[in-house]
Residue, then its C-alpha position, 0 to 999 in steps of 0.5 A: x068914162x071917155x071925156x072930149x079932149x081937144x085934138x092932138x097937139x101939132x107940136x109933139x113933145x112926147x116922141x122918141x125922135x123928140x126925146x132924141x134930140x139936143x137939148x136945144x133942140x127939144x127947146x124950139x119945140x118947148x118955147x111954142x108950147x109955153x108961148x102959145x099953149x102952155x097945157x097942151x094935149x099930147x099922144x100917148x109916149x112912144x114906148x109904153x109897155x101897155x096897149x093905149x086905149x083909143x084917145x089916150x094922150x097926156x097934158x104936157x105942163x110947159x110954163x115955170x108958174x104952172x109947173x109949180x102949181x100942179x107940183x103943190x097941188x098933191x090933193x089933185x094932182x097925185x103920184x100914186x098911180x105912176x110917175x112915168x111918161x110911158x104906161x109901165x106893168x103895176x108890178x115893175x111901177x111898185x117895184x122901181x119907184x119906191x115912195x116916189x109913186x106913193x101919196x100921203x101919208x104913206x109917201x110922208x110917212x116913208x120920206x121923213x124916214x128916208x130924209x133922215x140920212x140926207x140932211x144938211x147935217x147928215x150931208x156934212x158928215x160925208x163932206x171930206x169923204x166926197x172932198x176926197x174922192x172927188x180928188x181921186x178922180x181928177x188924179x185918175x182924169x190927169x193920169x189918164x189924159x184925153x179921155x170920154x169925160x163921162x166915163x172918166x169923171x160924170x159917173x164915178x163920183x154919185x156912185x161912189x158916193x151913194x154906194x158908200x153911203x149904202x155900204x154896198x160892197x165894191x165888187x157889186x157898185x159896177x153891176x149896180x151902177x149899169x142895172x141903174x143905167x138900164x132903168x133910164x136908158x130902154x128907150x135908147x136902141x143903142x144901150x137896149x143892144x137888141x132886148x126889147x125895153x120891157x126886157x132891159x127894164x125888167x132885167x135891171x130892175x131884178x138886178x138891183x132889187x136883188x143886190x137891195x135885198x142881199x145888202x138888207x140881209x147882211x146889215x141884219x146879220x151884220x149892223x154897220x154905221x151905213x144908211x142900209x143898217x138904218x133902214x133894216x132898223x127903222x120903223x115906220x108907225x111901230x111897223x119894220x121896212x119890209x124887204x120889198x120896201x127896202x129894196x125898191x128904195x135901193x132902186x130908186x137911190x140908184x138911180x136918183x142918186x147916180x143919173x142926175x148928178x151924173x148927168x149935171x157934171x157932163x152938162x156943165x162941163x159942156x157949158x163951161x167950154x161953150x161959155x169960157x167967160x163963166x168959167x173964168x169967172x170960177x175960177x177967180x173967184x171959187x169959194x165966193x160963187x160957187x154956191x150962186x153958181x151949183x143953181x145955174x148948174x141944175x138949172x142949165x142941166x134939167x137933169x130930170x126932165x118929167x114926171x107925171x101926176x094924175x089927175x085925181x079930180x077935175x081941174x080947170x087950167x088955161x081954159x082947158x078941163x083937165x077930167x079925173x084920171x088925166x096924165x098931167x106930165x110937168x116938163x122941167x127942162x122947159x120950166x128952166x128956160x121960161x123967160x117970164x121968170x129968167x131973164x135970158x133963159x138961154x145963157x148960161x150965168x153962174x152970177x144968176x140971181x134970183x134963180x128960181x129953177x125947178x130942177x129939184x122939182x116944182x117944190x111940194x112933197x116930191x121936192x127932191x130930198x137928195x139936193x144937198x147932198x147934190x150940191x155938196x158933190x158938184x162942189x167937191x168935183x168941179x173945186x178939182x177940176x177948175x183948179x187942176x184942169x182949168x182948160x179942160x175943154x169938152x167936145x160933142x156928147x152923144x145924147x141919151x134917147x129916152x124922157x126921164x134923164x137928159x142922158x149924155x152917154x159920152x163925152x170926149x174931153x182934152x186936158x190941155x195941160 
């Protein structure tokens, strides 16, 4: 059934000439939104693979309090029909999502099995393993000088880490790791390299469902102390992960575990250099901020900027009715620069406190269950950095075109040692 939706919005969040933008510059668009309509209709994404229906669009949720509110609201605001801004093939959603795209209880069900591997104690285990290879990798960065730091340091330490975790054999963490760029990058022309996005998306995500299921095969034959041994072993009510289970879990640690983390270490290495007094305020005291500080770091970064919920019943918000089967898609980057809830959202202030971001998610059943494990490493890396590297200075990062990841798909950066 077609509700009335109220016109679309003039200030479009939903376009790729957007998405293409600064994060500075999405925000002018973000601030009216939150300031003047904080639940807005918007048109459909540009890119989605399925035709549109007539009068389709999405609810864009701007506002920090409003954000959290659909984030709890899981009876009404449901994951199960796709979290993607774009309309994607069922097939690809199941095979690519994992329990991302899945409600209670099968999501609870499949979290509490998966979460075992990310606990603060699991986390604590790994901790001189991610120590170490955040020390390897400022030794490549110092050996190698002025460099594109993203390519240098932002993308080798979450994969080395999540790969190590999975035992997924060196030869195949590059392959993995690009398959895992192309799930978030389709959108961006320069990284499609003349596919369509369907293409690009349909190629990566082959890719890594077939190295998830080649990894699960050998842990049977084979059992190790890896968390891919775990999952093959593992039951959920009496019942045994099915590959198909098991391989699109392998799709979604790879990208979680790679883009966001990846993309936090470029965003903060930029405003380390535009905010030289922060960084100065580190590196006087590291151990002693550093934790206040990793919140400013994923507030400042967004580094996941939406999801999508859909509407399982009518629901009232701002004076609008948000009908059964509406998007509601919740914009974190703009959560993150509410100034009814930061003060100068706009600064960056590795002394923030309290710092109720909602980079980790809006709290809720999705709440993000890798942010320890995210913590630990943006520790381990920028310990190295700002003690071997203290003027390491950033230049201008070329942006990443798409609406899931703030993407920065290069960065130069000079030593200055």
């Amino acid at each position: 059934m077609t509700h009335p939706r109220p016109g679309y919005d003039d200030v479009s969040v939903g376009s790729l000439e957007f998405w293409g933008r600064t994060p500075a510059g999405r925000e002018q668009n973000l601030k009216i939104l939150r300031d003047e309509r904080p639940l807005s209709w918007q048109r459909p994404a540009e890119g989605s693979m399925l035709p549109q229906e007539e009068g389709a669009g999405f609810w864009a949720v701007t506002r920090h309090a409003d954000i959290q509110a659909v984030s709890k609201n899981a009876q009404v605001f449901r994951s199960g029909q796709g979290i993607m801004v774009e309309d994607v093939p069922e097939d690809i959603l199941e095979a690519a999502s994992s329990f991302l795209a899945t409600d209670a209880p099968r999501h609870t069900q499949l979290r509490r099995l998966v979460s075992a591997a990310f606990t603060p104690k699991q986390v604590r285990r790994i901790e001189d393993q991610i120590k170490n290879q955040a020390r390897v990798i400022v030794d490549q960065l110092v050996e190698v000088g002025d460099c594109d730091f993203v390519d240098q340091v932002s993308r080798k330490l979450p994969m080395w880490t999540i790969y190590e975790m999975c035992g997924l054999p060196e030869e195949h963490r590059e392959p993995a790791a690009h398959a895992a760029d192309g799930m978030v990058s389709w959108s961006d022309e320069d990284v499609r390299q003349g596919k369509e996005p369907a293409e690009l998306l349909n190629d990566s995500l082959i890719t890594l469902i077939n190295i998830g299921i080649d990894l699960a095969e050998d842990r049977r034959a084979r059992p190790r102390d890896d968390l891919m041994t775990n999952l093959v072993q593992a039951e959920v009510d009496g019942e045994k992960l099915t590959d198909e289970d098991i391989a699109a879990f392998f799709v979604l640690l790879s990208v979680a575990g790679n883009d966001t983390t990846r993309n936090t270490i470029s965003r903060t290495m930029q405003a380390l250099t535009e905010f030289p007094d922060q960084r100065k305020i580190l590196q006087a005291d590291f151990d002693g901020t550093i934790g206040v500080a990793i919140e400013e770091f994923v507030r400042w970064a967004s580094p996941v900027m939406t999801f999508r919920r859909t509407a399982a019943e009518d629901f009232e918000m701002h004076g609008q009715t948000i009908h059964e089967g509406d998007w509601v898609v919740l914009y974190y980057a703009s959560g993150n620069r509410d100034d009814r809830v930061f003060d100068s959202p706009n600064t960056f202030d590795v002394r923030r406190t309290p710092n109720q971001h909602v980079g980790f998610g809006g709290g809720g059943p999705h709440f993000c269950m890798g942010n320890v494990l995210a913590k630990t490493q943006l520790r381990a890396i920028f310990h190295q950095l700002l003690h071997r590297v203290p003027d390491l200075q950033t230049g201008e990062p070329v942006q990443l075109v798409g609406n899931f990841v703030d993407g920065v798909k290069s960065m130069p950066c000079t030593l200055n040692l």
